[in-house]
N, C-alpha and C positions, 0 to 999 in steps of 0.2 A: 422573720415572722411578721406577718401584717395584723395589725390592728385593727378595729371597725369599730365605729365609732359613732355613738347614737346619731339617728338624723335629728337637723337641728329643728328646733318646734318654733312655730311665728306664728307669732298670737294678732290674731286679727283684730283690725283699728275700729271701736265699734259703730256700727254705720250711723253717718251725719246726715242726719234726715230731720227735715222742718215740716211742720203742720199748716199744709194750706189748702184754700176752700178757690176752687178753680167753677163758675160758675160756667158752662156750656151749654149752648142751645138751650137757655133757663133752669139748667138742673146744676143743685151746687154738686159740687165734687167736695169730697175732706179726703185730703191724699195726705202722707208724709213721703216728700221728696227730697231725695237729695239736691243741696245747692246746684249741683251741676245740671239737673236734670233741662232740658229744653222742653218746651211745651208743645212741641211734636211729638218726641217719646212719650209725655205727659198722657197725651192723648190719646196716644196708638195705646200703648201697654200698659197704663194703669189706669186709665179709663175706658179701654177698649172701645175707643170711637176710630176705626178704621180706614173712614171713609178718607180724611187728609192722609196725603200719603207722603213718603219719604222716596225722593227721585237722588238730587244727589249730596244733599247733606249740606251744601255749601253756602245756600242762599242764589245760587244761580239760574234754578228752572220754575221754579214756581208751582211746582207742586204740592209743597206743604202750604199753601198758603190758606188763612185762616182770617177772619174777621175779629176784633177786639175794640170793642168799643166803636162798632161800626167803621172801621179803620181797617184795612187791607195790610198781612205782615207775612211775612216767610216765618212759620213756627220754628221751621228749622236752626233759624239764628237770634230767638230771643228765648232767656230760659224761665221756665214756669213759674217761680216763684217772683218772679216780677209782673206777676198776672192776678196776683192774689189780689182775691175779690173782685177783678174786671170780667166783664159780659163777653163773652167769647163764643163765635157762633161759626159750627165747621158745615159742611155741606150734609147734615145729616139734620138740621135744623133750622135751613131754607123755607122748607116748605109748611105748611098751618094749614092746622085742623087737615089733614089728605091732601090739601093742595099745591101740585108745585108751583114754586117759585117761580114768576114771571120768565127770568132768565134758564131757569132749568127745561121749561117747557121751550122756551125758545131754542136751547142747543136742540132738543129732542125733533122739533119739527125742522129745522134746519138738516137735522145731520150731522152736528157739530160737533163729531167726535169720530174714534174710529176704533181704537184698544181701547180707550177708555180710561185709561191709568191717571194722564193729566188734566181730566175733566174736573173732578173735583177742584183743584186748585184754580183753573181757570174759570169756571161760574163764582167763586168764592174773591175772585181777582177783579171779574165783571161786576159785582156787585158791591164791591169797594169802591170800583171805579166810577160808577153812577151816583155812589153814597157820595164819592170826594164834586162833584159838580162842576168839573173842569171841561168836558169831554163836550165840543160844538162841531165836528165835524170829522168824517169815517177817517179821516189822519190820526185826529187825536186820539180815536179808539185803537187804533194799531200802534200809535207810539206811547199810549200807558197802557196796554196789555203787553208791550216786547219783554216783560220779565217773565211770563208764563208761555215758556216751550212747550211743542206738541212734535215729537217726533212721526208723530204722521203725516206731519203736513196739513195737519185741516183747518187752518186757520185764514182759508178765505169762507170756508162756513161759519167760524167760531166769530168775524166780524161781521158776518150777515144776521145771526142771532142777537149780539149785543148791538146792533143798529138798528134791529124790527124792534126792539124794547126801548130801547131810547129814541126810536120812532125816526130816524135820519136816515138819506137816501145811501143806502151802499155801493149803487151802481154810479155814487161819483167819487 
């Protein structure tokens, strides 16, 4: 004779979730997130700002990269609640009053892109990189943009764009 025997019941741990005011592209956010949450999920799905995107989670490609305190950071490897109350500004708050972003206009006239996926992340990468004021010559813009991959390949465009803005000859 077999027996059956109630299934067993698991009571769910109830969600740990903190209250915080994520300010982006000047608009605050009041989220409660979980500790764990990173501030690319933060973004994408409870603030539904899209435009940062999620390539490969690792910190490797540079497509969540995002602005924080005018500071260039991989969302993908810092988590939101260590952001509470910092100025955070994704590619969807580049541009003022209708106009784009010096650099946005530049990929656009250039052709600085091709799918388009890791665009965001590289304009948001160029203009960290102009913020940090290290960049004297089309080397140094190709060796502080190698953390933002473009599997298209368009990154003898995407260094023609950030050179007509920061105004240096690309054809040296």
């Amino acid at each position: 004779m077999q027996t059956t025997l109630p299934a067993p019941t698991v009571e769910s741990a109830p969600a740990m979730t903190r209250p915080i005011t994520l300010t982006v592209n000047g608009t605050p956010y009041q989220l409660n997130l979980a500790p764990w949450t990173t501030l690319l999920d933060a973004l994408r799905e409870y603030a539904n700002l899209t435009g940062t995107k999620k390539g490969c989670d690792h910190g490797q490609c540079g497509a969540c990269t995002v602005l924080v305190n005018g500071k260039r950071i991989n969302a993908c490897l810092t988590l939101a609640v260590m952001h509470d109350d910092h100025e955070i500004t994704t590619i969807e708050g580049l541009a003022t009053d209708g106009a784009l972003h010096p650099v946005q206009k530049a990929f656009i006239d250039h052709d600085a892109f091709q799918c388009g996926y890791c665009t965001p992340g590289q304009i948001c990468s160029a203009v960290g990189m102009i913020n940090e004021g290290q960049v004297r010559t089309v080397a140094d813009v190709r060796e502080l943009m190698s953390g933002n991959l473009c599997r298209c390949g368009a990154y003898p465009h995407i260094v023609d764009a950030i050179c007509e803005v920061m105004q240096l000859d690309a054809s040296k």
